[in-house]
N, CA, C and O atoms as CSV, one atom per row, in Angstrom:
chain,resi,resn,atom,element,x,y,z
A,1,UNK,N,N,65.124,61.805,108.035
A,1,UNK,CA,C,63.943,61.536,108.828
A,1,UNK,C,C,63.987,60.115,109.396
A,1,UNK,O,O,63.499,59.950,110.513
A,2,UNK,N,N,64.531,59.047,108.734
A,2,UNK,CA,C,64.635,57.713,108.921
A,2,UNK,C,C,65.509,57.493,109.916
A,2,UNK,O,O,65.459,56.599,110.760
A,3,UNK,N,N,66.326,58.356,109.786
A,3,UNK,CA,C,67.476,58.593,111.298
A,3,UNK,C,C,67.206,59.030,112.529
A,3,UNK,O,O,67.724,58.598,113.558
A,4,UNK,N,N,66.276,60.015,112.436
A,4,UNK,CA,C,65.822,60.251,113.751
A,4,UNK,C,C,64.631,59.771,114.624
A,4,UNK,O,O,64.404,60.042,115.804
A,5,UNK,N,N,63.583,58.615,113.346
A,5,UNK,CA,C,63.331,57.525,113.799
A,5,UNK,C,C,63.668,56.383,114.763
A,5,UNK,O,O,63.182,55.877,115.775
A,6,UNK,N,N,64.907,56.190,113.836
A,6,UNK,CA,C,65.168,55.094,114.694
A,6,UNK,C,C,66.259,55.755,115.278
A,6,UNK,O,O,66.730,54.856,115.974
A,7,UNK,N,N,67.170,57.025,115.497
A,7,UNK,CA,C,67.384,56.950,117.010
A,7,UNK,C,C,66.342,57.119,118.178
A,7,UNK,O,O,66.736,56.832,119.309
A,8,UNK,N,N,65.220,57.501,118.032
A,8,UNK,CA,C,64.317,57.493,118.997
A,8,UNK,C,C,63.948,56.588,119.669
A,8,UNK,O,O,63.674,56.324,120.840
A,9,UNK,N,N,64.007,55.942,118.252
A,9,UNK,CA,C,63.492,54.192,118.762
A,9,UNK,C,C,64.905,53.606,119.505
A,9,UNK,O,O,64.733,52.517,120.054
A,10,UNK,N,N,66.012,54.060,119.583
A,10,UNK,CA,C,67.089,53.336,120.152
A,10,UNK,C,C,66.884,53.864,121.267
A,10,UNK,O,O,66.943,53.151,122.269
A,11,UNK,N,N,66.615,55.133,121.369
A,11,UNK,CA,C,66.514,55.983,122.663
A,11,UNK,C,C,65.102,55.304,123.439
A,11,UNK,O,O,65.424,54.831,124.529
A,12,UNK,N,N,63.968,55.183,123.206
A,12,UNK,CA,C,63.780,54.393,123.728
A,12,UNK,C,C,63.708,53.132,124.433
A,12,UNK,O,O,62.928,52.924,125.363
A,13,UNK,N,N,64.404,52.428,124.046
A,13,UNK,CA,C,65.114,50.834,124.135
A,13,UNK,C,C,66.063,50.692,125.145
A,13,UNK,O,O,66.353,49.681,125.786
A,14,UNK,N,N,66.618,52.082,125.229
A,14,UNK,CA,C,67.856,52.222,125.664
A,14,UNK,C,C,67.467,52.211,127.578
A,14,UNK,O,O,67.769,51.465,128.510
A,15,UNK,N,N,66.647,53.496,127.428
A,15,UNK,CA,C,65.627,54.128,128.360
A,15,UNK,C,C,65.108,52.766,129.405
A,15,UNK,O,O,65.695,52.327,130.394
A,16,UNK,N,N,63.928,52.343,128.850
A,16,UNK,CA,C,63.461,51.028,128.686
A,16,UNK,C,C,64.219,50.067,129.499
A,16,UNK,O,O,63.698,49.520,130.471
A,17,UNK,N,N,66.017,49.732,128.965
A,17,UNK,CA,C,66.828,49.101,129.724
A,17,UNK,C,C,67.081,49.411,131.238
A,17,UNK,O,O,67.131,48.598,132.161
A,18,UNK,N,N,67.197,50.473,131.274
A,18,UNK,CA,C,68.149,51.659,132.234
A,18,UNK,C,C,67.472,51.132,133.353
A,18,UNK,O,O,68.012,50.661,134.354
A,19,UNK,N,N,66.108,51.247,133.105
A,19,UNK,CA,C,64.864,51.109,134.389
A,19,UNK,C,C,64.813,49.501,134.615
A,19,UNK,O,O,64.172,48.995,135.536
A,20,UNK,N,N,65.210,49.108,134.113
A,20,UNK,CA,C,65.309,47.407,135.063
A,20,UNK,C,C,66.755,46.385,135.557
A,20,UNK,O,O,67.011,45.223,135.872
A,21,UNK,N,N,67.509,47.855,135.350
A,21,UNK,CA,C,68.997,47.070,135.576
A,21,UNK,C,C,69.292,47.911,136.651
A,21,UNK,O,O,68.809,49.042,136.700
A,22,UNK,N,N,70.194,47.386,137.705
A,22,UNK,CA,C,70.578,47.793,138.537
A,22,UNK,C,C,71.516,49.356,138.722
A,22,UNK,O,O,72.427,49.440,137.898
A,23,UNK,N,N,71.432,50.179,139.381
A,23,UNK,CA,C,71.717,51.504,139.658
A,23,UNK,C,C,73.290,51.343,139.267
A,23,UNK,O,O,73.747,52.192,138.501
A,24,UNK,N,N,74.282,50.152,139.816
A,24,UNK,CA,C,75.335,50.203,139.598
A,24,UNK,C,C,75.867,49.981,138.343
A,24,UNK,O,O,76.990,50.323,137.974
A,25,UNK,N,N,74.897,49.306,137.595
A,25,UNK,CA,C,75.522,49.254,135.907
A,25,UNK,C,C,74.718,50.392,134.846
A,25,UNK,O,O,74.952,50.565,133.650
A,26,UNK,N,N,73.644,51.132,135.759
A,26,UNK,CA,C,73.370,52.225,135.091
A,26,UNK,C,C,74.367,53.373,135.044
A,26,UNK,O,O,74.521,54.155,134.106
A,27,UNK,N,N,75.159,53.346,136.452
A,27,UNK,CA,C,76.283,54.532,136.625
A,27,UNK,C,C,77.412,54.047,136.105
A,27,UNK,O,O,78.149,54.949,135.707
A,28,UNK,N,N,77.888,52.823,135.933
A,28,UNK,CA,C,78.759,52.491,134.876
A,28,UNK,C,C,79.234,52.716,133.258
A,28,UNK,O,O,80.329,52.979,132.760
A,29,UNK,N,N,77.393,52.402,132.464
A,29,UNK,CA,C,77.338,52.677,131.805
A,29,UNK,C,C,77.484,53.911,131.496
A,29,UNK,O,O,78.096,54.220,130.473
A,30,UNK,N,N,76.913,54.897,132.381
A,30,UNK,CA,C,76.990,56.610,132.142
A,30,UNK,C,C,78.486,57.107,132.392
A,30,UNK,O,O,78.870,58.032,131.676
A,31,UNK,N,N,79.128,56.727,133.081
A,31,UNK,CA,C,80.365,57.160,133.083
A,31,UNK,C,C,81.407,56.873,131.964
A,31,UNK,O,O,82.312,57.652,131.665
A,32,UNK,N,N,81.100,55.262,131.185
A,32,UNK,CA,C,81.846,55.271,130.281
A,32,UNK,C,C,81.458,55.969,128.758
A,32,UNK,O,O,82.238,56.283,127.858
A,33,UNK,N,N,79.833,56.106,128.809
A,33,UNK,CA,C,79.194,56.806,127.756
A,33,UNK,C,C,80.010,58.383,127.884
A,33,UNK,O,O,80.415,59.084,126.957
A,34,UNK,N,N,80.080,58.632,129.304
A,34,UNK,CA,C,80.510,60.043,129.151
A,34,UNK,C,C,82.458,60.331,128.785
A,34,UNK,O,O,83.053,61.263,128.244
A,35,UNK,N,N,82.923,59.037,129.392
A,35,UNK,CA,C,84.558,59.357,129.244
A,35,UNK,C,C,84.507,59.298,127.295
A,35,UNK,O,O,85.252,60.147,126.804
A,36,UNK,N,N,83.690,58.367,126.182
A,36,UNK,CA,C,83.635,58.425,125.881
A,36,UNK,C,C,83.301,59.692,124.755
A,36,UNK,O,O,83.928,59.810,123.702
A,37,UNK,N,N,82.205,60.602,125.182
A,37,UNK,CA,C,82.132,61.249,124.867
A,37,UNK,C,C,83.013,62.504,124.579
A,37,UNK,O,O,82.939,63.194,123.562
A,38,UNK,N,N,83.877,62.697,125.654
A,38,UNK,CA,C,84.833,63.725,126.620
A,38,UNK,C,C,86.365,63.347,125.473
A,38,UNK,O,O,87.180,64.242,125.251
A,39,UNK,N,N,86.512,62.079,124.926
A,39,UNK,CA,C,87.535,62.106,123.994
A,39,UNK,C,C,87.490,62.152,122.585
A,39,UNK,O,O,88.369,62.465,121.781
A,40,UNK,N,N,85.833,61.639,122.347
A,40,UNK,CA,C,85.463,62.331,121.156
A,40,UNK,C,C,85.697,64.216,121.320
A,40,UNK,O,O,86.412,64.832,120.530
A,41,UNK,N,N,85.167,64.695,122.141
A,41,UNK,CA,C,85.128,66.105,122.239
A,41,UNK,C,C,86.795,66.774,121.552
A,41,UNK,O,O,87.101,67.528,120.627
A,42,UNK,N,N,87.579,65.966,122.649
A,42,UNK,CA,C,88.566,66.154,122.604
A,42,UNK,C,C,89.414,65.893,121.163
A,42,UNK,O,O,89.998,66.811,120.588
A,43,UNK,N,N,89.397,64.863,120.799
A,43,UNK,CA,C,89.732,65.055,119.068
A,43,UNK,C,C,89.625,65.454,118.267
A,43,UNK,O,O,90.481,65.522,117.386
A,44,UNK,N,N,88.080,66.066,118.219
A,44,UNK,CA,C,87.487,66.693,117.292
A,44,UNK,C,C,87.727,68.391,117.156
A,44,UNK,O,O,87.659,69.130,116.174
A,45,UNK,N,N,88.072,68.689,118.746
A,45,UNK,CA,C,88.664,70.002,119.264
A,45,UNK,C,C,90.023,70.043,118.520
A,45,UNK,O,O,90.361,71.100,117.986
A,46,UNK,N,N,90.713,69.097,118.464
A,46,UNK,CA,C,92.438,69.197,118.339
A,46,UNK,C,C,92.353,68.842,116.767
A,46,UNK,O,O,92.839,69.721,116.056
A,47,UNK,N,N,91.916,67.910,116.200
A,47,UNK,CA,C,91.837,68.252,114.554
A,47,UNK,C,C,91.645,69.518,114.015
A,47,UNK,O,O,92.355,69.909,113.089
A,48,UNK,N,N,90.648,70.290,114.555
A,48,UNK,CA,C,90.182,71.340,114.098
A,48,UNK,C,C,91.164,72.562,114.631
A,48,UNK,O,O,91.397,73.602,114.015
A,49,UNK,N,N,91.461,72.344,115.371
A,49,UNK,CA,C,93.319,73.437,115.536
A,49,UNK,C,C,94.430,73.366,114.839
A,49,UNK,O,O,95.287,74.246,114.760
A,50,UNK,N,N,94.435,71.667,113.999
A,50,UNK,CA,C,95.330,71.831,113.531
A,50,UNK,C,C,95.094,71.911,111.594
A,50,UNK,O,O,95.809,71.644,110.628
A,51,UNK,N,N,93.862,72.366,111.765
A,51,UNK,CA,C,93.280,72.521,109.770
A,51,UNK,C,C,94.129,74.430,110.101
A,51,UNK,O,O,94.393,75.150,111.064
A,52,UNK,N,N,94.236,74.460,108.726
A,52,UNK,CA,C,94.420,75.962,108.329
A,52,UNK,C,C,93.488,76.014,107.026
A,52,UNK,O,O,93.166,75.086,106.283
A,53,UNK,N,N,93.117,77.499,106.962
A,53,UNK,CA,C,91.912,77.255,106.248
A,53,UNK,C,C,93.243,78.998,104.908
A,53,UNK,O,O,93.723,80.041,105.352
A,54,UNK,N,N,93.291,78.582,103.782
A,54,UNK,CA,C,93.734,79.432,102.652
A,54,UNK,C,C,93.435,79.566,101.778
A,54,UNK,O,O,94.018,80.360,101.041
């Protein structure tokens, strides 16, 4: 419960930022949040291909 507190509260903060910084470091940020994301995906995909389960 304490976790999804304070991600809310980060998520807000975050939010909060977004809206007073310029469009070009908002699309910056989102693109690297997302390449980021896209290689987490990706590792977590390829670990899990290589478990065998016996």
């Amino acid at each position: 419960m304490l976790f999804l507190v304070a991600a809310l509260l980060l998520l807000g903060i975050v939010l909060g930022t977004v809206a007073h910084v310029p469009l070009s470091v908002s699309l910056a940020a989102a693109v690297v949040i997302g390449a980021w994301l896209a290689v987490f995906a990706y590792r977590e995909r390829h670990a899990r291909r290589g478990r065998t389960t016996d």
